[in-house]
C-alpha positions as CSV (number, residue, x, y, z in Angstrom):
1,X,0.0,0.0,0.0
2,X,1.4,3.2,-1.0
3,X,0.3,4.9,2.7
4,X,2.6,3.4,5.0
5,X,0.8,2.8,8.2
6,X,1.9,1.2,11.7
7,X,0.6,-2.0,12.5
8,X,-1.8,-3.0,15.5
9,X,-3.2,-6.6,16.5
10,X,-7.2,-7.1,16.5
11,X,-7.3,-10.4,18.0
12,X,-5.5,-13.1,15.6
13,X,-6.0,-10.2,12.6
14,X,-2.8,-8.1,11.9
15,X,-3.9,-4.4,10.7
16,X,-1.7,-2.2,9.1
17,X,2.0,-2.3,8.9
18,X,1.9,-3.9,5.1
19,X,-0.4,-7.1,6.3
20,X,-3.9,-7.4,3.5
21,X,-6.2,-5.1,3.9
22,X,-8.5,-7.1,6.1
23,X,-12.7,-7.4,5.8
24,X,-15.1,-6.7,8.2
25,X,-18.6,-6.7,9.1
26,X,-21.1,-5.8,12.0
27,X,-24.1,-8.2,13.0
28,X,-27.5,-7.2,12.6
29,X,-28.9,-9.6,15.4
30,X,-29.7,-8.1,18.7
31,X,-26.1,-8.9,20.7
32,X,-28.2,-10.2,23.7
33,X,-29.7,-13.3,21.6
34,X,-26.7,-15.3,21.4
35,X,-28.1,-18.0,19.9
36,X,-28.6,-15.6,16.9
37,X,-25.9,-13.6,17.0
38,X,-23.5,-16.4,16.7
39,X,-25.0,-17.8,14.4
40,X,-24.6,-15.0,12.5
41,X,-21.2,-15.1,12.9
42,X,-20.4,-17.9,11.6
43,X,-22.2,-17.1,8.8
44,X,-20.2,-14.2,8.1
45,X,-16.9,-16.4,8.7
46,X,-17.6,-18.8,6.6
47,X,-18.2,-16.0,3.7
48,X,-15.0,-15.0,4.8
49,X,-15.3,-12.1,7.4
50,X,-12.5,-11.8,9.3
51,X,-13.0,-9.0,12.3
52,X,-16.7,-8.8,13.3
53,X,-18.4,-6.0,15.1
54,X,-21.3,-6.1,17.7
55,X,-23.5,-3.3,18.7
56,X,-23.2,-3.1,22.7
57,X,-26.2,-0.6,23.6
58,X,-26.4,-1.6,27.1
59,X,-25.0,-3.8,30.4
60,X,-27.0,-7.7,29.0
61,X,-25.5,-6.8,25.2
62,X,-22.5,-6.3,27.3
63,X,-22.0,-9.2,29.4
64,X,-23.6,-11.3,26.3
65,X,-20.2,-11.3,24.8
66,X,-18.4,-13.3,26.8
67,X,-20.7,-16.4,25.7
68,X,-20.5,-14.9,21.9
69,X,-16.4,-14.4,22.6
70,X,-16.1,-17.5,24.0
71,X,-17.4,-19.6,20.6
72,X,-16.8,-17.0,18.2
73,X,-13.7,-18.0,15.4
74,X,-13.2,-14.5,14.3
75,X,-11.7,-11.6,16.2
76,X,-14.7,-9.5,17.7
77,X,-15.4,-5.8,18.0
78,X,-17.6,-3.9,21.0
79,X,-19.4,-0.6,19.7
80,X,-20.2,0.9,21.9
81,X,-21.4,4.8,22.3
82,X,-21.0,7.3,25.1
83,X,-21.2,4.6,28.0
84,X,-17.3,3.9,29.3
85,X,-18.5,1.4,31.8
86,X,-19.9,-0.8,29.1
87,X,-16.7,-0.6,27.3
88,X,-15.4,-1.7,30.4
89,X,-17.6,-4.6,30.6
90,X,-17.2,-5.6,27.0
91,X,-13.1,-5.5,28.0
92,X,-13.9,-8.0,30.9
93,X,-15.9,-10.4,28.7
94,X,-13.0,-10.6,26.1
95,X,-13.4,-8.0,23.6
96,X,-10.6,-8.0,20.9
97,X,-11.2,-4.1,20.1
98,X,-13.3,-1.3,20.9
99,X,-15.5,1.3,18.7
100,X,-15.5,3.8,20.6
101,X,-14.9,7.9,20.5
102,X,-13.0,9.0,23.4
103,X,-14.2,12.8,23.1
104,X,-17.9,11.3,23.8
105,X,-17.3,9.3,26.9
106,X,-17.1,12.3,29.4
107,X,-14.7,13.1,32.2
108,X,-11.3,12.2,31.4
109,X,-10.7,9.8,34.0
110,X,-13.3,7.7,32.3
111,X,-11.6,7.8,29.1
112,X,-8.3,7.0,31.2
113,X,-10.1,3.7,33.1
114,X,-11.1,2.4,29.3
115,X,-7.4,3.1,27.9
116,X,-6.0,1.3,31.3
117,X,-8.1,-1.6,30.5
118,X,-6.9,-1.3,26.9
119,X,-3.9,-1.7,27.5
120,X,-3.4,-4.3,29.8
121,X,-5.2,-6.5,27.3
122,X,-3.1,-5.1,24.6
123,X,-6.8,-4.5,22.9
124,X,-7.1,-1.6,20.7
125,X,-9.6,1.6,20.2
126,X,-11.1,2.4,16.4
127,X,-11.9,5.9,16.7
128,X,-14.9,6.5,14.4
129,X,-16.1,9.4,12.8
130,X,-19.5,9.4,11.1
131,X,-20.3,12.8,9.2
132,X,-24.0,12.2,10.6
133,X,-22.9,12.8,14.0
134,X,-19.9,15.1,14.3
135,X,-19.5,17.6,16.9
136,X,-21.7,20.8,17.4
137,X,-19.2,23.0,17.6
138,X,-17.6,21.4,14.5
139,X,-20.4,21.7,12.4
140,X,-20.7,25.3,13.5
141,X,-17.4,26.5,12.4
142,X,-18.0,24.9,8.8
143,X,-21.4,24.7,8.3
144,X,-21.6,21.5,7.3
145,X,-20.1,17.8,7.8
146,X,-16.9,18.7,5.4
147,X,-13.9,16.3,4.7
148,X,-12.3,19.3,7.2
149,X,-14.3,18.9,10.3
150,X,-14.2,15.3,10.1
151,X,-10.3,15.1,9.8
152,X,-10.7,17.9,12.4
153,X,-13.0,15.7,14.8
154,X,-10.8,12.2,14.3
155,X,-8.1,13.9,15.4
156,X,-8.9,15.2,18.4
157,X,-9.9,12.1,19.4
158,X,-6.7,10.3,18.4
159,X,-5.1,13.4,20.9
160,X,-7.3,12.7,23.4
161,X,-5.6,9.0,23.4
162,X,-2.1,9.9,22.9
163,X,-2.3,12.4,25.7
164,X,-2.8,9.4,28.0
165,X,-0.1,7.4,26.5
166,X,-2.0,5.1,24.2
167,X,-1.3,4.2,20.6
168,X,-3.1,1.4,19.7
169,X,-5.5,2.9,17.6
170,X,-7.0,3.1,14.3
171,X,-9.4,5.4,12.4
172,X,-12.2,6.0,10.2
173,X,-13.6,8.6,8.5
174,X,-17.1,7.5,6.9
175,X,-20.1,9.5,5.1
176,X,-22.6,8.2,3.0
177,X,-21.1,11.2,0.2
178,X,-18.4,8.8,-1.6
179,X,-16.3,12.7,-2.9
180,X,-16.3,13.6,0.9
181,X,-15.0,10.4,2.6
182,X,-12.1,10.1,-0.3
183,X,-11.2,13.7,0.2
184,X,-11.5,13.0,4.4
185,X,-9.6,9.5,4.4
186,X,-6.5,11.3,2.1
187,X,-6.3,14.2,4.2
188,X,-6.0,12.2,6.9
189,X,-3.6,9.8,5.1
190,X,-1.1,12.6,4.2
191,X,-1.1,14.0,8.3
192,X,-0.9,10.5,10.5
193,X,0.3,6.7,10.2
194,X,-2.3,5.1,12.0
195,X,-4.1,2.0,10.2
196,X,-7.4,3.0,8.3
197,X,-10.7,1.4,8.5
198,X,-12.4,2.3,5.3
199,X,-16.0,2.4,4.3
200,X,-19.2,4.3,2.5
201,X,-21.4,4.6,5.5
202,X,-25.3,4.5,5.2
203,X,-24.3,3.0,1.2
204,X,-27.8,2.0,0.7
205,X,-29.6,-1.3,-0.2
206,X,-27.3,-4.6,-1.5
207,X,-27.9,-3.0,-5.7
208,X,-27.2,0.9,-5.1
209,X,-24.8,0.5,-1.8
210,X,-22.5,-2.1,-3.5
211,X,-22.2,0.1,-6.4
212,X,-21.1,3.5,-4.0
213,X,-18.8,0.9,-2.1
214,X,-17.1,-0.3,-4.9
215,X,-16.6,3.3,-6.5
216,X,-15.8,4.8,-3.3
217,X,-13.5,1.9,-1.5
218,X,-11.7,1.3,-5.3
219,X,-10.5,4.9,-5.3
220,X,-9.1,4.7,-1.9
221,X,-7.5,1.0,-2.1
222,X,-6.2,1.8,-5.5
223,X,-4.7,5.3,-4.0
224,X,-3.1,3.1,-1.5
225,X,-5.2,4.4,1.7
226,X,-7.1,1.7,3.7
227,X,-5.6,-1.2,5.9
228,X,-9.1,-3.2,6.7
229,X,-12.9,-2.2,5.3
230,X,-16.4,-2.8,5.7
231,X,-19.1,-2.3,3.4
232,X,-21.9,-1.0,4.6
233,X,-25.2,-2.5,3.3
234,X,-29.2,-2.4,4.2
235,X,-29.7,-6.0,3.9
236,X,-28.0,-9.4,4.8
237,X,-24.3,-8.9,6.4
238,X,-22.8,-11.7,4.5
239,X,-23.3,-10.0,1.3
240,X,-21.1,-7.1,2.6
241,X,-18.4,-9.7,3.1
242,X,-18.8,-11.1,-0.4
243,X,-18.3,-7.8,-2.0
244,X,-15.5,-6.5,0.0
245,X,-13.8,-10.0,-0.7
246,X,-14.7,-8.6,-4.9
247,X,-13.4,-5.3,-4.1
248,X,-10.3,-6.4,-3.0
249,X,-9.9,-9.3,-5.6
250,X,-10.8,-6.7,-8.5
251,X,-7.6,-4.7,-7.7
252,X,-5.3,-7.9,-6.9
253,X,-4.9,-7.0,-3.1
254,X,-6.5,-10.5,-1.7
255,X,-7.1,-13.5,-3.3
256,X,-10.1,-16.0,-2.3
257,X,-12.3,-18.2,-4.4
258,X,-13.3,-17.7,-8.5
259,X,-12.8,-15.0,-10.6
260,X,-15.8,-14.8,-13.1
261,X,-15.7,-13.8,-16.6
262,X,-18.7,-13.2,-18.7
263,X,-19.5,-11.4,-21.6
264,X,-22.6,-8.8,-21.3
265,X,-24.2,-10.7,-24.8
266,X,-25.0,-9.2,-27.9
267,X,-26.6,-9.7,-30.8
268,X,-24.2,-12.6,-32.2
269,X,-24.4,-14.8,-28.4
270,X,-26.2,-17.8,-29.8
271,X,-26.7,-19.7,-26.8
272,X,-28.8,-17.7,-23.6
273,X,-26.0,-17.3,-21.9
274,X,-27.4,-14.9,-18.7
275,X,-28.8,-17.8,-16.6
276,X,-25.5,-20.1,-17.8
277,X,-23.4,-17.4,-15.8
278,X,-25.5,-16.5,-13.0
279,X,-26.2,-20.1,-12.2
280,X,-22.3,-20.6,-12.4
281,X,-21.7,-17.7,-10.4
282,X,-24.1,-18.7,-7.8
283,X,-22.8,-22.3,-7.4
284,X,-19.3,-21.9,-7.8
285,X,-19.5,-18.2,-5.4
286,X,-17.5,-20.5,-2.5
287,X,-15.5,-22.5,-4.0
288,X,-12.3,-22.4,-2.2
289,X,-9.6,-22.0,-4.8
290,X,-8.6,-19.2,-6.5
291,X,-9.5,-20.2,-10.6
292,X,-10.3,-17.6,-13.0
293,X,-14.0,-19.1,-14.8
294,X,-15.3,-17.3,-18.0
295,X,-18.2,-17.8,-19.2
296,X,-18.4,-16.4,-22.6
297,X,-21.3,-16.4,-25.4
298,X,-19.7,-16.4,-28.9
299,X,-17.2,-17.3,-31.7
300,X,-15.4,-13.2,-31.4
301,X,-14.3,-12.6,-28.0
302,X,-15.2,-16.5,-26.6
303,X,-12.4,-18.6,-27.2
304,X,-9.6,-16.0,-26.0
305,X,-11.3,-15.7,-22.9
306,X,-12.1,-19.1,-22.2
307,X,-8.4,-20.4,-23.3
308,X,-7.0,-17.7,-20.6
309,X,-8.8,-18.9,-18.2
310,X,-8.7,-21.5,-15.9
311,X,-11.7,-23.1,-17.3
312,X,-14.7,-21.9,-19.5
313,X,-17.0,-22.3,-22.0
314,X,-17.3,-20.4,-25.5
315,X,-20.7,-20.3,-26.9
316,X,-21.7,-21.5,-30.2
317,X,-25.0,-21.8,-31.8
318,X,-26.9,-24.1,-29.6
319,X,-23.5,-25.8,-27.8
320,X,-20.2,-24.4,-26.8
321,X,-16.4,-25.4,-26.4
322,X,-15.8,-26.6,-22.4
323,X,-12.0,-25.4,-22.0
324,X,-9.3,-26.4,-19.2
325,X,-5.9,-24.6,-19.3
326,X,-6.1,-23.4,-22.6
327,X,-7.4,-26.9,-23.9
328,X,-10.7,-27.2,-25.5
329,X,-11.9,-30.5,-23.3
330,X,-14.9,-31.2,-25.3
331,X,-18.1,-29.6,-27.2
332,X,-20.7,-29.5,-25.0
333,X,-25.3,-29.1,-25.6
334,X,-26.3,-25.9,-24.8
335,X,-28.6,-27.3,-21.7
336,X,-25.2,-29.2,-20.4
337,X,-23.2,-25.9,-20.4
338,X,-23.4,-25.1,-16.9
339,X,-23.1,-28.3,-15.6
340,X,-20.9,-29.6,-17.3
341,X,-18.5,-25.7,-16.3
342,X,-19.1,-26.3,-12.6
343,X,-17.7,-30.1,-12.5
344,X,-14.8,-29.0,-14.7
345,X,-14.1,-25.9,-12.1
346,X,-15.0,-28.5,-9.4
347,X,-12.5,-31.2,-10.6
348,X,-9.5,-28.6,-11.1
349,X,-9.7,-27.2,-7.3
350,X,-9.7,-31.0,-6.0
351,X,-6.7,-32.5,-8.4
352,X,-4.9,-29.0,-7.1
């Protein structure tokens, strides 16, 4: 990454410091059902989440972690707001990081009994700044929730930390504007080394927030800025993992499971390809190994695709070429297409 940032621990997850840019997600269970809320979890594990956040909105969500912490596989994050005895609670119950803004906690020798407990458990504080909620007197002198006040609002929370000796922090700067995060998150890249946790808050529903994410989260990753993310989604929070896990592989930062390749059809796709790909997609989504699987609908573009990739098909009129490392394998019936794609991927990550 071109920002060089200093590296903290987050459980078993190294952040910052050169390790991948890690990805994260929050449940959407109420943290006092367990049950639920681990089961979430492992949901969101086995899509590949690796650091999960829990609301904590009062003492039972609080205590609840330690049975979540206890069978949870994943490092896990308390967020907790205003409260400092909570975060003190969550600490006790074996939190692997905090959420929490120091300037909102109150006197300072509450922020110093949640920095003592930090410390001791080498657990550390993500300082979070939300343009929906900045400071009064922040919005006051500029009006508005600018890139400026939330730099301006981050770091005098990050002060409010280092003042008492602690370092084990990392940031965020999120809005649901995608120009006014980017603009916040380099300001803030070009003043401090402390690891970034990138995201488009608020994004909107799985279709419109996955497109701000990926416009918003690509500009930043590609700029070099951002050591772990979360994409922030109105709907199921295993689809946030899946397309932070795209995000990252689109711009060869992370590898996990397929790469798909499919043309968008045109007049000359002789075969209908559209439920070919999205079946493949949608049963190959978890494979485990890293194969690149086009699925391609005619003679022009077809072939050169499919022979680059790891496997895939190019259409014909009514039938298509299955291909394997550049081979053409067999011709194939139009109705055995994806079937016959999904063994072929399925055969190559078990003889590899």
């Amino acid at each position: 990454m071109a920002h060089k940032t200093r590296r903290i621990q987050v459980g078993s997850v190294a952040v910052g410091g050169g390790a991948p840019v890690s990805v994260q997600s929050m449940c959407n269970t109420d943290t006092r059902d367990i049950v639920a809320t681990l089961a979430q979890i492992r949901a969101l594990a086995e899509a590949g989440c690796e650091i999960v956040r829990c609301a904590v909105p009062d003492r039972e969500a609080a205590e609840a972690l330690r049975a979540i912490r206890a069978q949870c596989s994943i490092p896990l994050i308390a967020d907790i707001h205003f409260d400092y005895q909570l975060a003190l609670t969550a600490l006790a119950a074996g939190a692997d990081g905090l959420r929490i803004n120091p300037g909102n906690i109150g006197e300072r020798w509450k922020v110093q009994e949640v920095v003592r407990a930090c410390a001791e458990r080498a657990v550390p504080i993500r300082i979070g700044v939300n343009g929906g909620s900045l400071e009064k007197e922040l919005l006051e002198k500029y009006g508005h929730p600018t890139a400026e006040a939330m730099v301006e609002s981050a770091l005098g929370h990050v002060r409010i930390l280092e003042d008492l000796g602690f370092d084990r922090i990392k940031i965020s700067l999120k809005a649901s504007d995608i120009r006014r995060t980017v603009e916040a998150y380099r300001q803030l890249a070009a003043c401090c080394d402390y690891p970034l946790h990138i995201g488009i808050t608020e994004a909107g529903t799985t279709w419109s927030g996955t497109i701000k994410s990926a416009v918003g989260l690509g500009i930043l990753l590609y700029d070099g800025i951002g050591d772990t993310l979360r994409v922030s989604l109105t709907g199921d929070p295993v689809e946030e993992v899946r397309v932070g896990w795209e995000i990252l592989k689109s711009l060869g930062l992370r590898e996990r499971g397929p790469v798909f390749v499919s043309c968008p059809t045109c007049g000359r796709c002789q075969i209908d390809l559209i439920p070919i790909a999205e079946e493949v997609e949608r049963r190959l989504h978890d494979l485990p190994k890293k194969l690149t699987v086009a699925v391609m609908g005619c003679v022009v573009n077809g072939p050169g695709e499919a022979r680059e990739a790891d496997v895939g098909i190019a259409g014909g009129k009514g039938q298509g070429l299955l291909f394997r490392h550049g081979e053409v394998v067999r011709k194939v019936p139009e109705a055995e297409l994806a079937e016959a794609l999904i063994a072929e991927a399925r055969r190559i990550a078990e003889e590899e």
